[in-house]
DRENVODREN-332698 format. One record per residue: residue in three letters; residue number from 1; x, y, z of N, C-alpha, C, O in turn. Coordinates in Angstrom, 2 decimals, padded with zeros to 5 digits. Example, Ala and Ser with C-alpha at 12.3 -4.5 7.8 and 13.67 -1.06 7.14 Angstrom:
// DRENVODREN-332698
(site "ALA" 1 (013.19 -005.69 007.80) (012.30 -004.50 007.80) (013.20 -003.30 007.80) (014.24 -003.32 008.46))
(site "SER" 2 (012.85 -002.25 007.08) (013.67 -001.06 007.14) (012.90 000.03 007.87) (013.41 001.14 008.04))
END
This chain:
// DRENVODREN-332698
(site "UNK" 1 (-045.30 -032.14 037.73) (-044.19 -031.66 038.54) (-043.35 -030.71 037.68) (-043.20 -030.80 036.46))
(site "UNK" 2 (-042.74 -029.66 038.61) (-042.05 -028.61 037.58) (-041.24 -029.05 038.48) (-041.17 -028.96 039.71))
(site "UNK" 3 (-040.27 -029.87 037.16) (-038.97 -029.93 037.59) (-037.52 -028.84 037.70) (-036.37 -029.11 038.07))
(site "UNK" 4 (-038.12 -027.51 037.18) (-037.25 -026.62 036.79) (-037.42 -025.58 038.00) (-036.62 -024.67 038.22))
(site "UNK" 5 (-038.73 -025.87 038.83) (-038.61 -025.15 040.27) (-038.01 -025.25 041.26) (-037.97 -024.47 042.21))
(site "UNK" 6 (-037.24 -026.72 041.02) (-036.07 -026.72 042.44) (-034.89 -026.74 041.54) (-034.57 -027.37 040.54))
(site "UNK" 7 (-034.27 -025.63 042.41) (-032.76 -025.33 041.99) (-032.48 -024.98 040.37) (-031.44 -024.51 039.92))
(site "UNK" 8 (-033.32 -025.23 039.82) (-032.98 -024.56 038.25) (-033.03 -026.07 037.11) (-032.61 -026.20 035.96))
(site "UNK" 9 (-033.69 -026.99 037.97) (-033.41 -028.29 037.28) (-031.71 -028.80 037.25) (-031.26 -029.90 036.93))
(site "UNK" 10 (-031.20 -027.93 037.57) (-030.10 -028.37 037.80) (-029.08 -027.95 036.63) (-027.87 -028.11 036.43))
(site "UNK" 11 (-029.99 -027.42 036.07) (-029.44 -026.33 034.51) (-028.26 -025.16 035.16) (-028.63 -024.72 036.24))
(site "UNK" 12 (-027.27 -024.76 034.80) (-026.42 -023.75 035.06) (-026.56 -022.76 034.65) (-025.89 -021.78 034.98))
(site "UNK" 13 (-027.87 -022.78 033.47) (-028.10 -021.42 032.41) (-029.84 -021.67 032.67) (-030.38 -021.46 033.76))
(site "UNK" 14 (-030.67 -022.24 031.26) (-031.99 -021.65 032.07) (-032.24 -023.28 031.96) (-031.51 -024.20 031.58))
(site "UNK" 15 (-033.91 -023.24 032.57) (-034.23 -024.47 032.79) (-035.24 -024.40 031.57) (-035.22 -023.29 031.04))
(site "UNK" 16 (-036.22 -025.38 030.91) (-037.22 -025.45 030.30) (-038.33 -026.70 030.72) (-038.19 -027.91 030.52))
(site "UNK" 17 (-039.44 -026.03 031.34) (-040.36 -027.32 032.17) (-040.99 -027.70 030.70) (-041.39 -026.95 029.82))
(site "UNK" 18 (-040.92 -029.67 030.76) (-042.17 -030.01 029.70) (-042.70 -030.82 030.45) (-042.31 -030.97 031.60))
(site "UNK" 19 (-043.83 -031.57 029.86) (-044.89 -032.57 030.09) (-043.83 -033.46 030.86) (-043.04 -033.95 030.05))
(site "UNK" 20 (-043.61 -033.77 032.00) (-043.22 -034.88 032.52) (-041.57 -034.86 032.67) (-040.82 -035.71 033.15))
(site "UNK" 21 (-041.25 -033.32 031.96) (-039.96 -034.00 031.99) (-039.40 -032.42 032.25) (-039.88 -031.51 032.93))
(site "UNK" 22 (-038.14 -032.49 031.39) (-037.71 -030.92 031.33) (-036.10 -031.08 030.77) (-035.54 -032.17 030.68))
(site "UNK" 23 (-035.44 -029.69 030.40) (-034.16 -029.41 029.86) (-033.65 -028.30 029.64) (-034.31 -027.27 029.52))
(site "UNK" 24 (-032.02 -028.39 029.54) (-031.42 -027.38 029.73) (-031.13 -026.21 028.57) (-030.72 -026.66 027.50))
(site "UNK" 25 (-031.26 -024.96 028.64) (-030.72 -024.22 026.97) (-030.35 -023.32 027.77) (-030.91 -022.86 028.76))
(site "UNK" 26 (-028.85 -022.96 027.04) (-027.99 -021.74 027.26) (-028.67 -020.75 027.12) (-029.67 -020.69 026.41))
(site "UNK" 27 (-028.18 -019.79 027.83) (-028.33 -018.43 027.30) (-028.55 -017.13 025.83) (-029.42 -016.36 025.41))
(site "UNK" 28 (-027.07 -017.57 025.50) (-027.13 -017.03 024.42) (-025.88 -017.81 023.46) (-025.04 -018.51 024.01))
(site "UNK" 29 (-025.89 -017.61 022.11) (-025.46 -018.22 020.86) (-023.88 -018.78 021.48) (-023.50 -019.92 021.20))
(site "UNK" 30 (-022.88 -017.71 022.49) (-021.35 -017.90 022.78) (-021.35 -018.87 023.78) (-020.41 -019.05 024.55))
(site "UNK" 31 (-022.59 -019.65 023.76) (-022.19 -020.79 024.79) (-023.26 -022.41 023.92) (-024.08 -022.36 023.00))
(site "UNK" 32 (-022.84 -023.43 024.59) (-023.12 -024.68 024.17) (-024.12 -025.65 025.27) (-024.54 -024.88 026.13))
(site "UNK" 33 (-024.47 -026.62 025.44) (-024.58 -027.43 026.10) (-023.52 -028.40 026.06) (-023.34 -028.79 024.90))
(site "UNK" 34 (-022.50 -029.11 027.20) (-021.43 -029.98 027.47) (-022.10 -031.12 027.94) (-021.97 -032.31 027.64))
(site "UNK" 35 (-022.61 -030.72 028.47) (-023.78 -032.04 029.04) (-024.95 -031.77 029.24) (-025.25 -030.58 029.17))
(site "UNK" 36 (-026.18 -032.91 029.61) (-027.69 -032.41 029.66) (-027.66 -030.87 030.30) (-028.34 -029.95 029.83))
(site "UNK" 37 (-026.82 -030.75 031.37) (-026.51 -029.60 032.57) (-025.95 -028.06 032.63) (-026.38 -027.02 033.12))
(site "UNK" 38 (-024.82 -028.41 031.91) (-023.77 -027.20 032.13) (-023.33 -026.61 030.50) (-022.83 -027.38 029.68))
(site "UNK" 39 (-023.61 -025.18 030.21) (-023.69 -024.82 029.11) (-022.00 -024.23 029.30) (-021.61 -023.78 030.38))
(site "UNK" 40 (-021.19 -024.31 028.17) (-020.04 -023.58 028.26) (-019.81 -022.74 026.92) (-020.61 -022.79 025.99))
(site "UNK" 41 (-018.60 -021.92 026.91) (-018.37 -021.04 026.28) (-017.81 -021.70 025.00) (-017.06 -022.67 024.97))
(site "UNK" 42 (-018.33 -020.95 023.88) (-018.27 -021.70 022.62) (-016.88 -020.44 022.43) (-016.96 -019.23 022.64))
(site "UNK" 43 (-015.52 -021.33 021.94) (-014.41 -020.67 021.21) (-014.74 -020.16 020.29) (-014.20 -020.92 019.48))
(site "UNK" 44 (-015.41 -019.14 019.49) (-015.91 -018.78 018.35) (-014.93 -018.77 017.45) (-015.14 -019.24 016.33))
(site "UNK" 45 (-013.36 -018.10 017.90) (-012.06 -018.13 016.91) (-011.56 -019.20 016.44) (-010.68 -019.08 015.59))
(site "UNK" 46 (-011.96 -020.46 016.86) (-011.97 -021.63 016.19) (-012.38 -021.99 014.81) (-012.00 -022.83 014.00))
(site "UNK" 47 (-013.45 -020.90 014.84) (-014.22 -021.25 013.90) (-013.66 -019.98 012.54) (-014.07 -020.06 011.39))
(site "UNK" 48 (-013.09 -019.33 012.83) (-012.29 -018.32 011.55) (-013.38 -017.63 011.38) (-013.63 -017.49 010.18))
(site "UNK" 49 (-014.05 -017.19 012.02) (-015.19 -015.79 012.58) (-015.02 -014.83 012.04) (-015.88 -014.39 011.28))
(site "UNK" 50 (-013.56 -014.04 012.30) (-012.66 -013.01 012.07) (-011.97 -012.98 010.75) (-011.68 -014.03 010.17))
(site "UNK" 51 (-011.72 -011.90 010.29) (-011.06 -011.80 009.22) (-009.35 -011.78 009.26) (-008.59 -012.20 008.40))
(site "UNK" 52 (-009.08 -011.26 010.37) (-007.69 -011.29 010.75) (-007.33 -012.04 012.18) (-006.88 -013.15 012.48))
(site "UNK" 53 (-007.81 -010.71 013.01) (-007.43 -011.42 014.83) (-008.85 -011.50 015.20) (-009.76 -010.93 014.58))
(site "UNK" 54 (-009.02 -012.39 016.46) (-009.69 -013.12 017.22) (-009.68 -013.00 018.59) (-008.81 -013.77 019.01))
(site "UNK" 55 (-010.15 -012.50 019.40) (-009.77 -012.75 020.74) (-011.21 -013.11 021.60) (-012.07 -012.24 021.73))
(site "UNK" 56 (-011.38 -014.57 022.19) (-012.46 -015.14 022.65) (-012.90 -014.56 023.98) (-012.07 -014.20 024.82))
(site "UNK" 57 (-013.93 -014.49 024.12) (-014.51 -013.44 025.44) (-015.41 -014.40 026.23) (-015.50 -015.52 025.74))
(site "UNK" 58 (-015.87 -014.24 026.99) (-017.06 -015.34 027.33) (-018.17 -015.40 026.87) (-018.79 -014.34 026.91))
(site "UNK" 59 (-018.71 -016.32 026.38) (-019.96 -016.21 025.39) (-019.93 -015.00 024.33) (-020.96 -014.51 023.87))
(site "UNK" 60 (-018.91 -014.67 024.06) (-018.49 -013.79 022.55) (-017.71 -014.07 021.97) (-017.45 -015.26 021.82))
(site "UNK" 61 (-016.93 -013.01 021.35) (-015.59 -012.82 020.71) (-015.25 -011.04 020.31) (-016.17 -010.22 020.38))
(site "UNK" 62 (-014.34 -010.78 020.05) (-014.05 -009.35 019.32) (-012.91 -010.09 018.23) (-012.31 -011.16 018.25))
(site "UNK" 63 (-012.95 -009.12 017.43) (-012.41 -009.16 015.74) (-011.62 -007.93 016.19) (-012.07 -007.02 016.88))
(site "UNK" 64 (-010.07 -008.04 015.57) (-009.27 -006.67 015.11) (-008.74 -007.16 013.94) (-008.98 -008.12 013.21))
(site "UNK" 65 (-007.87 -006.14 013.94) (-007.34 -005.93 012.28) (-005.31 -005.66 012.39) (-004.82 -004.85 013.19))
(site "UNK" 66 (-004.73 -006.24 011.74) (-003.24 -005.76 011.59) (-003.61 -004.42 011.36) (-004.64 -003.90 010.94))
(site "UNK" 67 (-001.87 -003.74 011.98) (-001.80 -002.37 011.36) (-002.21 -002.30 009.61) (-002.30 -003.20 008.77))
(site "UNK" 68 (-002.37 -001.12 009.53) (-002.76 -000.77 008.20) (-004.24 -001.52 007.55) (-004.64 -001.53 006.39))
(site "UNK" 69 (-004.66 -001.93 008.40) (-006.50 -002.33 008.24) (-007.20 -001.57 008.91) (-006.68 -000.85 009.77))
(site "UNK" 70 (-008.33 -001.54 008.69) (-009.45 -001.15 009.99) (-010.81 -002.13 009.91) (-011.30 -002.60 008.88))
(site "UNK" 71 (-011.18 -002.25 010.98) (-012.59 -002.93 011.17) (-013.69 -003.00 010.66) (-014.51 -002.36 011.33))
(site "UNK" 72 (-014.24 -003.63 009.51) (-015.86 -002.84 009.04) (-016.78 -002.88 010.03) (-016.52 -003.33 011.15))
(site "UNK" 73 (-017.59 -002.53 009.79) (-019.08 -002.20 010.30) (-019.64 -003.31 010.70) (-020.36 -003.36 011.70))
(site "UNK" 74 (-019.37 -004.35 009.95) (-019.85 -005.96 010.52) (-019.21 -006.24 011.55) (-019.81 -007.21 012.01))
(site "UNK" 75 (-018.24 -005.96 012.32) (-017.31 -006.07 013.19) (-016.41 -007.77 013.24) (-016.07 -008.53 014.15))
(site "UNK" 76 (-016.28 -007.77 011.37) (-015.62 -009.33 011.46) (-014.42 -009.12 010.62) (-013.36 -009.74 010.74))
(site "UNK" 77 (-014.76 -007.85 009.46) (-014.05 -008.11 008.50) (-012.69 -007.17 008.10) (-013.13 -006.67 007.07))
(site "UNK" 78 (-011.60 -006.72 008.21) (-010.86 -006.12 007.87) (-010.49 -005.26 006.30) (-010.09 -005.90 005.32))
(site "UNK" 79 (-010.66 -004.00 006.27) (-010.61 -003.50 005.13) (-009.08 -002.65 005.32) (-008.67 -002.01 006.29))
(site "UNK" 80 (-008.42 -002.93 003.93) (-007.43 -001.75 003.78) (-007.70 -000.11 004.20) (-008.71 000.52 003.87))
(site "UNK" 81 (-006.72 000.36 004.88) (-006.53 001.75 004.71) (-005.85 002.59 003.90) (-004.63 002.73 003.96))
(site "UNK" 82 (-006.70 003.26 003.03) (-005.36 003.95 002.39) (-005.02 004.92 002.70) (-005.71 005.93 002.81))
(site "UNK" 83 (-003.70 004.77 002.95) (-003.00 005.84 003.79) (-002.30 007.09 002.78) (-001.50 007.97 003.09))
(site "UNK" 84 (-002.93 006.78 001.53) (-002.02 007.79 000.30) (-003.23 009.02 000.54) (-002.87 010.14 000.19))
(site "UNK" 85 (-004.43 008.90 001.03) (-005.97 009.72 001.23) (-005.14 010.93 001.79) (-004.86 011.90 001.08))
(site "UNK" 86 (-004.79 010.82 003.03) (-004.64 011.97 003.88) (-003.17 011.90 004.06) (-002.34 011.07 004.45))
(site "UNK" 87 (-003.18 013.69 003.44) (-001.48 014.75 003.80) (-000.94 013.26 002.50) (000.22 013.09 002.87))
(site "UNK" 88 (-001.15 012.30 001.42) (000.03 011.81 000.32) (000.42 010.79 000.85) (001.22 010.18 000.13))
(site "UNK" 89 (000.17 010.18 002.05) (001.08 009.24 002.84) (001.99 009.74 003.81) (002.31 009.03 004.76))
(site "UNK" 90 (002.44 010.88 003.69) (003.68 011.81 003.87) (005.12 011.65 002.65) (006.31 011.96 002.66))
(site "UNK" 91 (004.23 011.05 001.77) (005.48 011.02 000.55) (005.77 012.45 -000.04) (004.96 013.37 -000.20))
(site "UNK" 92 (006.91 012.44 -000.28) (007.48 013.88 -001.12) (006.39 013.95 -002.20) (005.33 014.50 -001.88))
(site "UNK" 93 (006.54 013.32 -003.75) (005.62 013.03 -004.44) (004.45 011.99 -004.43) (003.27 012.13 -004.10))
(site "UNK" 94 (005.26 010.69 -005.00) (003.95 009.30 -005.03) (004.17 008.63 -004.55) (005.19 007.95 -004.41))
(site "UNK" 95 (002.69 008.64 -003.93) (002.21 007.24 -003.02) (001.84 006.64 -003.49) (001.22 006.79 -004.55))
(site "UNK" 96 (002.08 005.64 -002.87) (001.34 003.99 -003.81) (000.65 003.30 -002.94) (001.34 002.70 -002.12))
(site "UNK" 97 (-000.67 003.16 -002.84) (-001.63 002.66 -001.68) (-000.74 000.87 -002.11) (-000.03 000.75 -003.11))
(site "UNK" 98 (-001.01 -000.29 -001.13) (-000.71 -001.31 -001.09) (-001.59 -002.02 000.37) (-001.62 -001.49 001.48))
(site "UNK" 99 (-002.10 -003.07 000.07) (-002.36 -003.79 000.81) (-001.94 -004.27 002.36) (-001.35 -005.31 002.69))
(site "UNK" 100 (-002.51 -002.99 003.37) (-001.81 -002.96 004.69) (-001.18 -002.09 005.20) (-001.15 -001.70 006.37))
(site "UNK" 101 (-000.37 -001.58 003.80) (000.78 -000.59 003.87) (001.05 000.49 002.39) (000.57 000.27 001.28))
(site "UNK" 102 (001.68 001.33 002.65) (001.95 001.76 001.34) (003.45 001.82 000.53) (004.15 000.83 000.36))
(site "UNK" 103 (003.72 002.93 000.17) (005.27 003.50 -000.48) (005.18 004.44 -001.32) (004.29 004.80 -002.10))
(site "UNK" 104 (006.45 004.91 -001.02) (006.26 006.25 -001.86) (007.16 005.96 -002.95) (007.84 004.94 -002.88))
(site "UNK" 105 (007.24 006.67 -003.90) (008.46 006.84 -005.45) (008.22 007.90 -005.65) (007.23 008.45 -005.18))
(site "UNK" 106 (009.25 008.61 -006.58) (009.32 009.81 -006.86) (009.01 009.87 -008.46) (008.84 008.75 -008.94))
(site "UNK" 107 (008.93 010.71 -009.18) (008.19 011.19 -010.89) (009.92 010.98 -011.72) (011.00 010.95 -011.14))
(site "UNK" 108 (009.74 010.92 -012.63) (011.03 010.65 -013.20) (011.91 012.44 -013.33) (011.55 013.56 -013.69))
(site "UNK" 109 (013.22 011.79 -012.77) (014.26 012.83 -012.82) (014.61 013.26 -011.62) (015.44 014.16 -011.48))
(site "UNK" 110 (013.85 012.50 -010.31) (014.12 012.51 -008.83) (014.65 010.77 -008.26) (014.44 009.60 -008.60))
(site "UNK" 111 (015.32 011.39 -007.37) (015.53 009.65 -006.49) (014.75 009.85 -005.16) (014.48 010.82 -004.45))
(site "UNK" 112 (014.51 008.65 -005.14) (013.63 008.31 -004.04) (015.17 008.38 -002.39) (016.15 007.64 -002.34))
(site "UNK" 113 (014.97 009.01 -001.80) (016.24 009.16 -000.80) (015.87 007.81 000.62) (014.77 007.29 000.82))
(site "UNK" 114 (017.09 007.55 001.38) (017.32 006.33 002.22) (015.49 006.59 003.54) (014.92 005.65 004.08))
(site "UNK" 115 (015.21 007.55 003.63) (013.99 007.78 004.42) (012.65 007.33 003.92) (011.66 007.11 004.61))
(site "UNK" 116 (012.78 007.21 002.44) (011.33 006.35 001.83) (010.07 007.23 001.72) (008.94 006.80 001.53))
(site "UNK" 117 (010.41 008.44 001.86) (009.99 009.67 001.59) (009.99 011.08 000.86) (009.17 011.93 000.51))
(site "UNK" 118 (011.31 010.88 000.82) (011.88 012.20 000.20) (012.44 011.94 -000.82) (013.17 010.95 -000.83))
(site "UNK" 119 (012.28 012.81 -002.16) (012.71 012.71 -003.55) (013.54 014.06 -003.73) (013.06 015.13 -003.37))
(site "UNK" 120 (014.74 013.98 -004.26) (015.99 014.43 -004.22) (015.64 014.95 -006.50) (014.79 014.59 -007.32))
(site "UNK" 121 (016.54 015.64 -006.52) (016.50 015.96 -008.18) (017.55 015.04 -008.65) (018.51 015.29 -007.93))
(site "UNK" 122 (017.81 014.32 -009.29) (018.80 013.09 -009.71) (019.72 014.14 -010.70) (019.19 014.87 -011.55))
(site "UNK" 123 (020.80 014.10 -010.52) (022.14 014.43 -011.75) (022.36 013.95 -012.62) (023.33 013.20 -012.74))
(site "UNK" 124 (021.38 014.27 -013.70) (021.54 013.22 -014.99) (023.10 013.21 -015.59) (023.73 012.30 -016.12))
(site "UNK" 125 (023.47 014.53 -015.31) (024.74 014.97 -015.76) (025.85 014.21 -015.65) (026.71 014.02 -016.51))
(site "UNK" 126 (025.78 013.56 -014.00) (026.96 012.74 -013.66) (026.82 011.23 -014.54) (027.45 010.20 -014.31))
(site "UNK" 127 (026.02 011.40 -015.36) (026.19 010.21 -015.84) (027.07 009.74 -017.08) (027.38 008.59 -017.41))
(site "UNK" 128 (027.40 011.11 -017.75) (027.53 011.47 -019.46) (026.58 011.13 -020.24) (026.82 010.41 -021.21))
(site "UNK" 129 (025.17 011.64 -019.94) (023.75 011.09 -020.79) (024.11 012.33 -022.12) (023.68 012.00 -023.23))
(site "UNK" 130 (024.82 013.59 -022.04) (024.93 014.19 -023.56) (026.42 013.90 -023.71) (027.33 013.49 -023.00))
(site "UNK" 131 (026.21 014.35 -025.10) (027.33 014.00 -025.68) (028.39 014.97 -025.76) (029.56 014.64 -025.96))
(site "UNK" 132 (027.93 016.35 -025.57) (029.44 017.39 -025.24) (028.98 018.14 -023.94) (029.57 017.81 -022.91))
(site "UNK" 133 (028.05 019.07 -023.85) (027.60 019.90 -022.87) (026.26 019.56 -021.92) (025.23 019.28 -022.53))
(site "UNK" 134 (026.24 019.57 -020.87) (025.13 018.89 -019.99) (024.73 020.58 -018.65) (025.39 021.39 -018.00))
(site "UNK" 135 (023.48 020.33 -018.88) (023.11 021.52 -017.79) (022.09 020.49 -017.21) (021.26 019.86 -017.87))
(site "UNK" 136 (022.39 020.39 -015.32) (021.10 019.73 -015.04) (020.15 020.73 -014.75) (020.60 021.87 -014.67))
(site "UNK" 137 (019.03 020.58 -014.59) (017.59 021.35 -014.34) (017.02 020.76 -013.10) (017.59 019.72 -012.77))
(site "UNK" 138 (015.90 021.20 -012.20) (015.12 020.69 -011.68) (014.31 019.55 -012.08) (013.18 019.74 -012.52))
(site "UNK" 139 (014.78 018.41 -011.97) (013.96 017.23 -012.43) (014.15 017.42 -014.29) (013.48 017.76 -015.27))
(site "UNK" 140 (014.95 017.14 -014.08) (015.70 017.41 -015.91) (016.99 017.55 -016.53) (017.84 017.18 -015.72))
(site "UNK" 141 (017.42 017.86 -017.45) (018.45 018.11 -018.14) (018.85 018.68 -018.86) (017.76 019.10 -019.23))
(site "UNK" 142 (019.70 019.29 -019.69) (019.40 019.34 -021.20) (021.13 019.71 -021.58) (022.00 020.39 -021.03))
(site "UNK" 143 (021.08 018.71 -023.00) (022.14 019.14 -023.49) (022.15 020.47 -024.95) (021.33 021.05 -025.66))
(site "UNK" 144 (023.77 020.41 -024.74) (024.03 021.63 -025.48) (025.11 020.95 -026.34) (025.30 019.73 -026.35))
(site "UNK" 145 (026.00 022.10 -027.27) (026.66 021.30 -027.99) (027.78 022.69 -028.13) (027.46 023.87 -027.97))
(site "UNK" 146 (029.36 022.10 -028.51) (030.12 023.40 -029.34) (030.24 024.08 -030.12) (029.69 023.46 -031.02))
(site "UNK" 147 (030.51 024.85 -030.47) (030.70 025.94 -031.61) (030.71 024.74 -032.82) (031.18 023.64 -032.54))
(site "UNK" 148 (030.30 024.96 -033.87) (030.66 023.72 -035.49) (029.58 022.40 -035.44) (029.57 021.53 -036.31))
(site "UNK" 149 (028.66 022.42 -034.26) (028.15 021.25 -033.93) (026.49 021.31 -033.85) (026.17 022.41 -033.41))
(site "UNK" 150 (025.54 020.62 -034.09) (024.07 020.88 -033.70) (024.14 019.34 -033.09) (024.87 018.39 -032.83))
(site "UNK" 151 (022.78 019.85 -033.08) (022.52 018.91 -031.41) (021.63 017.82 -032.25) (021.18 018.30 -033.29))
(site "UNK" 152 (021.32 016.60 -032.05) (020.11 015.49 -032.88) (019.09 015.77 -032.47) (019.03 016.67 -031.63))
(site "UNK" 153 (018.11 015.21 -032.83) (016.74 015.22 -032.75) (016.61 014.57 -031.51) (015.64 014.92 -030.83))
(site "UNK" 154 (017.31 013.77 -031.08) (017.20 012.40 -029.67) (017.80 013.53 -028.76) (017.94 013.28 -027.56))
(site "UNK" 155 (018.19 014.80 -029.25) (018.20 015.67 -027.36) (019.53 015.64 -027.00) (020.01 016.57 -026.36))
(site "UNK" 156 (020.29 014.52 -027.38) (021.88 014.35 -026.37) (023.05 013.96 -027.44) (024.22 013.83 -027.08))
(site "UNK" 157 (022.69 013.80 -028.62) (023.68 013.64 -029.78) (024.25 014.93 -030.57) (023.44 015.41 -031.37))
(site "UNK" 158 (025.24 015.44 -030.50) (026.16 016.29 -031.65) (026.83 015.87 -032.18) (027.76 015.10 -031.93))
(site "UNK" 159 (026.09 016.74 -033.82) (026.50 016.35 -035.19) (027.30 017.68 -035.73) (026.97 018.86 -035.60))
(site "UNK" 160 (028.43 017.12 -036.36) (028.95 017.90 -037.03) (028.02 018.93 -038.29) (027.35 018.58 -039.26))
(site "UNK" 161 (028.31 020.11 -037.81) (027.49 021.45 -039.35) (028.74 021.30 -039.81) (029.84 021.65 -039.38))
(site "UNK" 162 (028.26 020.56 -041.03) (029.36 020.83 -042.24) (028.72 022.72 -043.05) (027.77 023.21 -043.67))
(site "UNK" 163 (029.88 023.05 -042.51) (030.09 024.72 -043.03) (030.14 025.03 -044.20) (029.69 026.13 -044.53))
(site "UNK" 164 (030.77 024.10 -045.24) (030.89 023.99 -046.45) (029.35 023.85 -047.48) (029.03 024.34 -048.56))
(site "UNK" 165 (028.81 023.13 -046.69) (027.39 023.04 -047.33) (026.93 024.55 -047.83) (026.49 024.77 -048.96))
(site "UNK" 166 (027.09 025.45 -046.93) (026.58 026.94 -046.84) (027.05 027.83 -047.42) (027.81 028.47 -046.69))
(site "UNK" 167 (026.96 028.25 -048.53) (028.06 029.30 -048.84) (029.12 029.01 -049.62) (029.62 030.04 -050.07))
(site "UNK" 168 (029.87 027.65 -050.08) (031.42 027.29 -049.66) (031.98 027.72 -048.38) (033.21 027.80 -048.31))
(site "UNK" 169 (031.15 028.05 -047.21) (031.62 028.24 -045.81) (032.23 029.68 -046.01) (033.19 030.01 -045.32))
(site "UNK" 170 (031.85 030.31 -046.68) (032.39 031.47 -046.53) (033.95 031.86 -047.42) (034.53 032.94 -047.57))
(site "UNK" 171 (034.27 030.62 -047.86) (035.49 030.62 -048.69) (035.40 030.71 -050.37) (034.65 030.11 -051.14))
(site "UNK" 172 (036.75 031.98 -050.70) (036.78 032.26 -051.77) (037.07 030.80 -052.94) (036.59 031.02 -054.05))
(site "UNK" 173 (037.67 029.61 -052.82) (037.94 029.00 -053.39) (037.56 027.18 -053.07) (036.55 026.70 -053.59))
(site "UNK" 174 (038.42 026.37 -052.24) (038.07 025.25 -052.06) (037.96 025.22 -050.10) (038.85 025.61 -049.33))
(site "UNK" 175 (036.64 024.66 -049.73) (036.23 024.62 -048.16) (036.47 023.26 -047.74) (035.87 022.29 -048.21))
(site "UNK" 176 (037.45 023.21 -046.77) (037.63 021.69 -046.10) (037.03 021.76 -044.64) (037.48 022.35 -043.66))
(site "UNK" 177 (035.48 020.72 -044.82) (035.22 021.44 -043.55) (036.01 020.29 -042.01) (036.26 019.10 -042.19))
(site "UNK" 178 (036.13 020.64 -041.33) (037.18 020.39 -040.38) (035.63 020.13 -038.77) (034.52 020.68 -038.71))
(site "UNK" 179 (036.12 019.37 -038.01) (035.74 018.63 -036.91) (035.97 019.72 -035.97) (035.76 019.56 -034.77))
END
């Protein structure tokens, strides 16, 4: 007797005739057997399938990704985008790829401005970084010094030129050299 010729054996998915008897098998992998009878939809996102999101379908699933991921090719797993690849991020200078997301900073002698984009030339000047005369530059500085004075080796220190060293400073008799 083929028990799988009336009505489907009573299977909801397929039937399978054996010797005397017979049974039920799903369709395909996104479903189960619940009973000898009725095959149902297996939750696959239960099972952490996905690398990020999950959304259960009938007898499937689909995989996405948070912003700043994209989907691999396996269609499970989420890979970073780096968004520093194309046009910098839109940072003025540097981007900094990061996990999801990025950021920008600027090269030293710029500020990074309230938009998280734009790098401004910083005023070293307003700070009193030299010690008599300050010119800022584009992404820079530089000091200078007064008349009687040289500048240190460190860039922002003036030292007294003792005048006297030179010459007697130019004087016929005794040189007091003076600040």
């Amino acid at each position: 007797i083929d028990e799988c010729a009336n009505s489907n054996g009573g299977c909801n998915h397929q039937c399978v005739n054996t010797d005397g008897s017979f049974y039920c098998e799903c369709n395909s992998d996104g479903y189960q057997l619940q009973d000898d009878l009725t095959c149902v939809d297996v939750d696959e996102c239960s099972t952490d399938v996905c690398d990020q999101n999950c959304a259960n379908t009938v007898g499937s699933f689909i995989c996405g990704c948070n912003a700043g991921f994209e989907l691999d090719s396996d269609g499970q797993t989420c890979n970073d985008i780096d968004e520093c690849v194309m046009d910098n991020g839109g940072c003025n200078y540097v981007c900094n790829n990061e996990m999801g997301t990025f950021s920008c900073s600027c090269t030293t002698g710029y500020d990074l401005q309230p938009d998280g984009i734009t790098c401004t030339d910083t005023d070293e000047c307003s700070t009193d970084v030299c010690d008599q005369n300050c010119t800022n530059t584009v992404g820079s500085f530089t000091c200078s010094c007064n008349a009687g004075f040289e500048l240190d080796s460190d860039g922002q220190t003036c030292n007294d030129v003792d005048e006297c060293l030179m010459d007697n400073g130019g004087c016929v008799h005794v040189c007091n050299n003076e600040m």
